[in-house]
N, C-alpha and C positions, 0 to 999 in steps of 0.2 A: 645325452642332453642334460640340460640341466635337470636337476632333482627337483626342486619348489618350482621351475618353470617360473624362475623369475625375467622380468623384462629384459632384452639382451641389452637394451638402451641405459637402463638403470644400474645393471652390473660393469658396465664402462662409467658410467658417470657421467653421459652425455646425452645433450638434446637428439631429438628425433631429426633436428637441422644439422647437426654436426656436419662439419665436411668429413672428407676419409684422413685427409691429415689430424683433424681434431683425435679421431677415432684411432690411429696409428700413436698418436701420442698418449691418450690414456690408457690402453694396453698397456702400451711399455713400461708408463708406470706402476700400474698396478701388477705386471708381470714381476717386474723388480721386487716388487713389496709381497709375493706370495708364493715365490718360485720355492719349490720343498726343501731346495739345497739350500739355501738360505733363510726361509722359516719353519721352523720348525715346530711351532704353536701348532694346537690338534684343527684339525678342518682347513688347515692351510692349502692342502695337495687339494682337497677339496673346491675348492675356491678358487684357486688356478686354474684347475680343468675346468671349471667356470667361466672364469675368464678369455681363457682360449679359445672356447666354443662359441661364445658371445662376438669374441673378434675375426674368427673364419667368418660367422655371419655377416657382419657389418663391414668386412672390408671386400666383401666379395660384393660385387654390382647387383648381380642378379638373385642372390642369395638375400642381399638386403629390400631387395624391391618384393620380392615374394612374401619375405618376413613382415615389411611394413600393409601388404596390403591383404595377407591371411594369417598374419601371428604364428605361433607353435607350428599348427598344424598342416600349415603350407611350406613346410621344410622335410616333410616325410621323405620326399620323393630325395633327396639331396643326403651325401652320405657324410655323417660328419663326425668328430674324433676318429679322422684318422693317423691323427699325428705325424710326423715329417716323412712318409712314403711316398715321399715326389712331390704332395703339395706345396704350392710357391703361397708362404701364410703372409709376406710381404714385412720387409726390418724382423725377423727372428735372426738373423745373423748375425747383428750387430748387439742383442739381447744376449746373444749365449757366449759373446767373444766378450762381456761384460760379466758373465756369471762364472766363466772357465778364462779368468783373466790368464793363466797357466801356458791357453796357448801360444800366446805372443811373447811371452818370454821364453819359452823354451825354443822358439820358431830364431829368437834373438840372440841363445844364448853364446853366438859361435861367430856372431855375426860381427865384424869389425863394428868398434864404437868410440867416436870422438872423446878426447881428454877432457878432462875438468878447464873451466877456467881457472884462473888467479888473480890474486888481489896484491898489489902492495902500492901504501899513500906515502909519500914524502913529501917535503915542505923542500921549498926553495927563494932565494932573496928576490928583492920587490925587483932589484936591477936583473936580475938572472930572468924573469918573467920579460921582463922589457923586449930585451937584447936576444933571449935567446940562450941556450946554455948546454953542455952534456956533461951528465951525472952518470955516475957509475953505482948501480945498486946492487944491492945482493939479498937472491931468492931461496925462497926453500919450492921445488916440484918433482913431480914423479917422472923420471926418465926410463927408459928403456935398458933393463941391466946389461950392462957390457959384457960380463961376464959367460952370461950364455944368451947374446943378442937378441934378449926377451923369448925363449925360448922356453926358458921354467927349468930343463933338465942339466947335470953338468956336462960339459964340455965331452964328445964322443958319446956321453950315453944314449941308452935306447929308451925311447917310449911307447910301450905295448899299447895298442887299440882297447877301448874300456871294451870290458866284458858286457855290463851292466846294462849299456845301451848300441854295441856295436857300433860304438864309434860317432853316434847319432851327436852325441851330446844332450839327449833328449830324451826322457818316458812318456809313454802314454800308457793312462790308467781308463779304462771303459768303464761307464754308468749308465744306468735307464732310468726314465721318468717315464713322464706319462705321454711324451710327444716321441718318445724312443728312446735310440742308442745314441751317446754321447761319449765324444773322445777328447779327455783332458789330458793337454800335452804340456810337461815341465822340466825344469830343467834337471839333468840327472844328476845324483846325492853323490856319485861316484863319483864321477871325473870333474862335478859342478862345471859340467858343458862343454869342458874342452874336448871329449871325444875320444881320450888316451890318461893313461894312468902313467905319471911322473913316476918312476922308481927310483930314480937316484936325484934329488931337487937340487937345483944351485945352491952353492954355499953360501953366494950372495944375499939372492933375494929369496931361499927361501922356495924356491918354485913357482913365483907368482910373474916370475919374467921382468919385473918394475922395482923398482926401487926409488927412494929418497934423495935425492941430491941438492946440495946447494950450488950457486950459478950465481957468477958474478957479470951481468950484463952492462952496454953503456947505452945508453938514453937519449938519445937527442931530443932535445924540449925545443921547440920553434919558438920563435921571435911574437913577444905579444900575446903567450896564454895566460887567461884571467885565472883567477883563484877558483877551486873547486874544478879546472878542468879536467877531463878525462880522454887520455890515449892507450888506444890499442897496438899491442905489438903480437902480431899476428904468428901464431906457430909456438909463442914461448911458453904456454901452459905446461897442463900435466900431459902425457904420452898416452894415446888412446892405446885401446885395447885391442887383442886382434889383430893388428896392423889397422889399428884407425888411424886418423889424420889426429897431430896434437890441438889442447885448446888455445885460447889465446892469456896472454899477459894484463890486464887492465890495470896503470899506472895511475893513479888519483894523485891529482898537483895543487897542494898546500900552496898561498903566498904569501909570504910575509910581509906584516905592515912597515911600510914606510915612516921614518923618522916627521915629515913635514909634508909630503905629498899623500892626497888621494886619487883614486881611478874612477874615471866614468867613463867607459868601455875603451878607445883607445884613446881619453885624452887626461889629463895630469890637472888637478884642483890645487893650488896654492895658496892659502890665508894669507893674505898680509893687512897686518894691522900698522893704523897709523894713528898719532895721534891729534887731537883737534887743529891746533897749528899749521901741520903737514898737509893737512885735507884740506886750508884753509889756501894757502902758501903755495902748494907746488911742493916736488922734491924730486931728485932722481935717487935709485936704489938699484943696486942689483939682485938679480934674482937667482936662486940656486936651480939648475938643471939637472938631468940625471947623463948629463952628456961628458958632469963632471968640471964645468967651467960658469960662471957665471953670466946672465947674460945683461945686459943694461936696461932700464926700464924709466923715462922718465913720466910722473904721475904730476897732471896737471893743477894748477890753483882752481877751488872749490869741486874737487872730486868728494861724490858722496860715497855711505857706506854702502858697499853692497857692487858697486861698479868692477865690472870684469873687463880686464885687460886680456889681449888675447896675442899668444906669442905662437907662432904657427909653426908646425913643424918640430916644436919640442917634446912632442909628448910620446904614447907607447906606438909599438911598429904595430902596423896594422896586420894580422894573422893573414898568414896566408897570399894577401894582396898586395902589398909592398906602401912602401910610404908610412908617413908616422902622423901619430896626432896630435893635438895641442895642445901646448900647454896654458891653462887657463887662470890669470892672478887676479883672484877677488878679494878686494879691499873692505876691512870692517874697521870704524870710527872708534878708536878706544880712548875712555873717560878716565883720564889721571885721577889716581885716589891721592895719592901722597905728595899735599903740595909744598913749597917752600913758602913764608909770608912773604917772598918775592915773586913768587908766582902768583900766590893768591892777590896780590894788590892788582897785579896786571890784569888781571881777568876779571879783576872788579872794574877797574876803569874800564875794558873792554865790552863788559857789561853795559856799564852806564853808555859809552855811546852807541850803545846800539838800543836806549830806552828802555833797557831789561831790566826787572827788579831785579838783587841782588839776595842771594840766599842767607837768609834768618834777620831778613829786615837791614842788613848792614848797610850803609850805604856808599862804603869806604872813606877814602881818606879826604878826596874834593866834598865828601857829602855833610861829612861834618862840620867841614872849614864853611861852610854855605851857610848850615844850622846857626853856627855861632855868629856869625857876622849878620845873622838875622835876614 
């Protein structure tokens, strides 16, 4: 029991309401924070078998009801530190597969294991995104040496069963605390898990069974993927281990900007400017496509700026679904800087009938002839 007969409530760090999940959770924590194999400060073991004791109590039903309604000394009858000789202390399992991380890997070490993924970005043209395209790239990943068909040994030789762990691929090294005997299983230093001692390696790889290769793939990009998309091609990674399954390829799709067009998901933004005249007047213009051909557009007398024309069917293919989007031509009013004195008179008289003062007072040519004539 405990030494000071301190509260079991208070050596968890919990109310006297706590549920038992409360009670299973700060165990564990505290378990974590004072187990010997990993502190090694003086009164740590101490404090553990503390703590353990504290949580047989409180996670037993009738252990804790005895406890709460006679303290100490209503636990005589009740036999306790007996450390893992059958007792069920409830989540210790999952506690020591945390502190002897050792077993899971050595449990792993033989075990086939999925490849790496892979990474490679390219950039491709604003039309190749449209339309669709295939690209031929070339990777660098780990394949399965030919040589000796990931094998590790050369060609005919022999590979003897390790010594070291009988083939296990695995040691196990025994420890005691204070809850008992523990078995820490790892991966063995000899054969690092394979189970067999390589004595003649590939010339290739070196005995590792894998090797480096580059790989020249071709690509198929669908019709319609945006910039920053990402495709998977399933199987092209690195070559698992073991006979694991390979990882996969993940291809990242650069796009590149467009000379005059932008995207908004699948349809096509067009600037066109015109100027005051045109917006005034009417005009027809053609419009550039990415079909490659022009298409006609006539723009109405007193079209403002900002007014979207809308040409259907011009724009990117829609992913996956079929059909295309549209192409969208938005008109913005642009202010001539650099005028002719033939233009500037015009647009002063254009001024005047329409009762506009004229800029810096001028009031052109009929304005003066007015002045003078009194």
């Amino acid at each position: 029991m405990a030494t000071a007969r301190q509260d079991y409530y208070e050596v968890l760090g919990v109310s006297r309401s706590a549920s038992a999940e409360d009670v299973k959770k700060a165990f564990r924590r505290l378990a974590m924070k004072y187990h010997p194999d990993r502190n090694r400060e003086d009164g740590a073991e101490a404090r553990f078998k503390e703590i353990g004791e504290a949580y047989e109590v409180l996670s037993d039903p009738e252990k804790r009801s005895t406890y709460d309604r006679f303290g100490h000394a209503g636990l005589q009858g009740f036999d306790l530190g007996r450390g893992f000789d059958g007792a069920d202390l409830g989540g210790f399992g999952d506690i020591f597969e945390a502190f002897f991380s050792g077993t899971t890997t050595g449990r792993r070490a033989r075990e086939a294991q999925r490849g790496a993924d892979r990474r490679i970005d390219i950039e491709i043209d604003f039309e190749m995104a449209a339309f669709g395209c295939e690209r031929e790239i070339e990777i660098e990943r780990v394949e399965r040496c030919h040589r000796c068909a990931g094998n590790g040994g050369e060609p005919g030789s022999k590979s003897p069963r390790c010594s070291t762990c009988e083939g296990s691929g695995q040691v196990r090294r025994v420890s005691r605390s204070f809850f008992g005997q523990f078995v820490n299983i790892a991966t063995c230093p000899q054969c690092r898990g394979e189970g067999r001692i390589i004595a003649d390696p590939c010339k290739d790889c070196r005995g590792s069974g894998r090797q480096r290769k580059e790989r020249k793939l071709s690509v198929k990009i669908p019709a319609g993927v945006s910039d920053g998309a990402r495709m998977r091609l399933n199987g092209e990674g690195d070559v698992g281990a073991h006979g694991g399954s390979p990882g996969h390829l993940y291809v990242y799709i650069g796009v590149l900007a467009h000379p005059f067009f932008t995207r908004e998901e699948d349809d096509l933004i067009y600037e066109l400017e015109m100027n005051p005249a045109q917006a005034a007047l009417g005009f027809e213009v053609r419009i550039p496509t990415l079909d490659g051909d022009d298409a006609p557009l006539r723009v109405p007398a007193g079209t403002q700026s900002g007014h979207v024309f809308n040409m259907r069917g011009k724009g990117v293919a829609r992913l996956h679904t079929g059909g295309r989007g549209d192409l969208l031509v938005r008109t913005s009013t642009v202010t001539p800087t650099d005028l002719t004195d033939e233009q500037r008179e015009l647009l002063q008289r254009l001024a005047e009938s329409f009762g506009t003062p004229v800029a810096n007072g001028d009031k052109g040519i009929f304005g003066k002839i007015k002045d003078a004539l009194g």
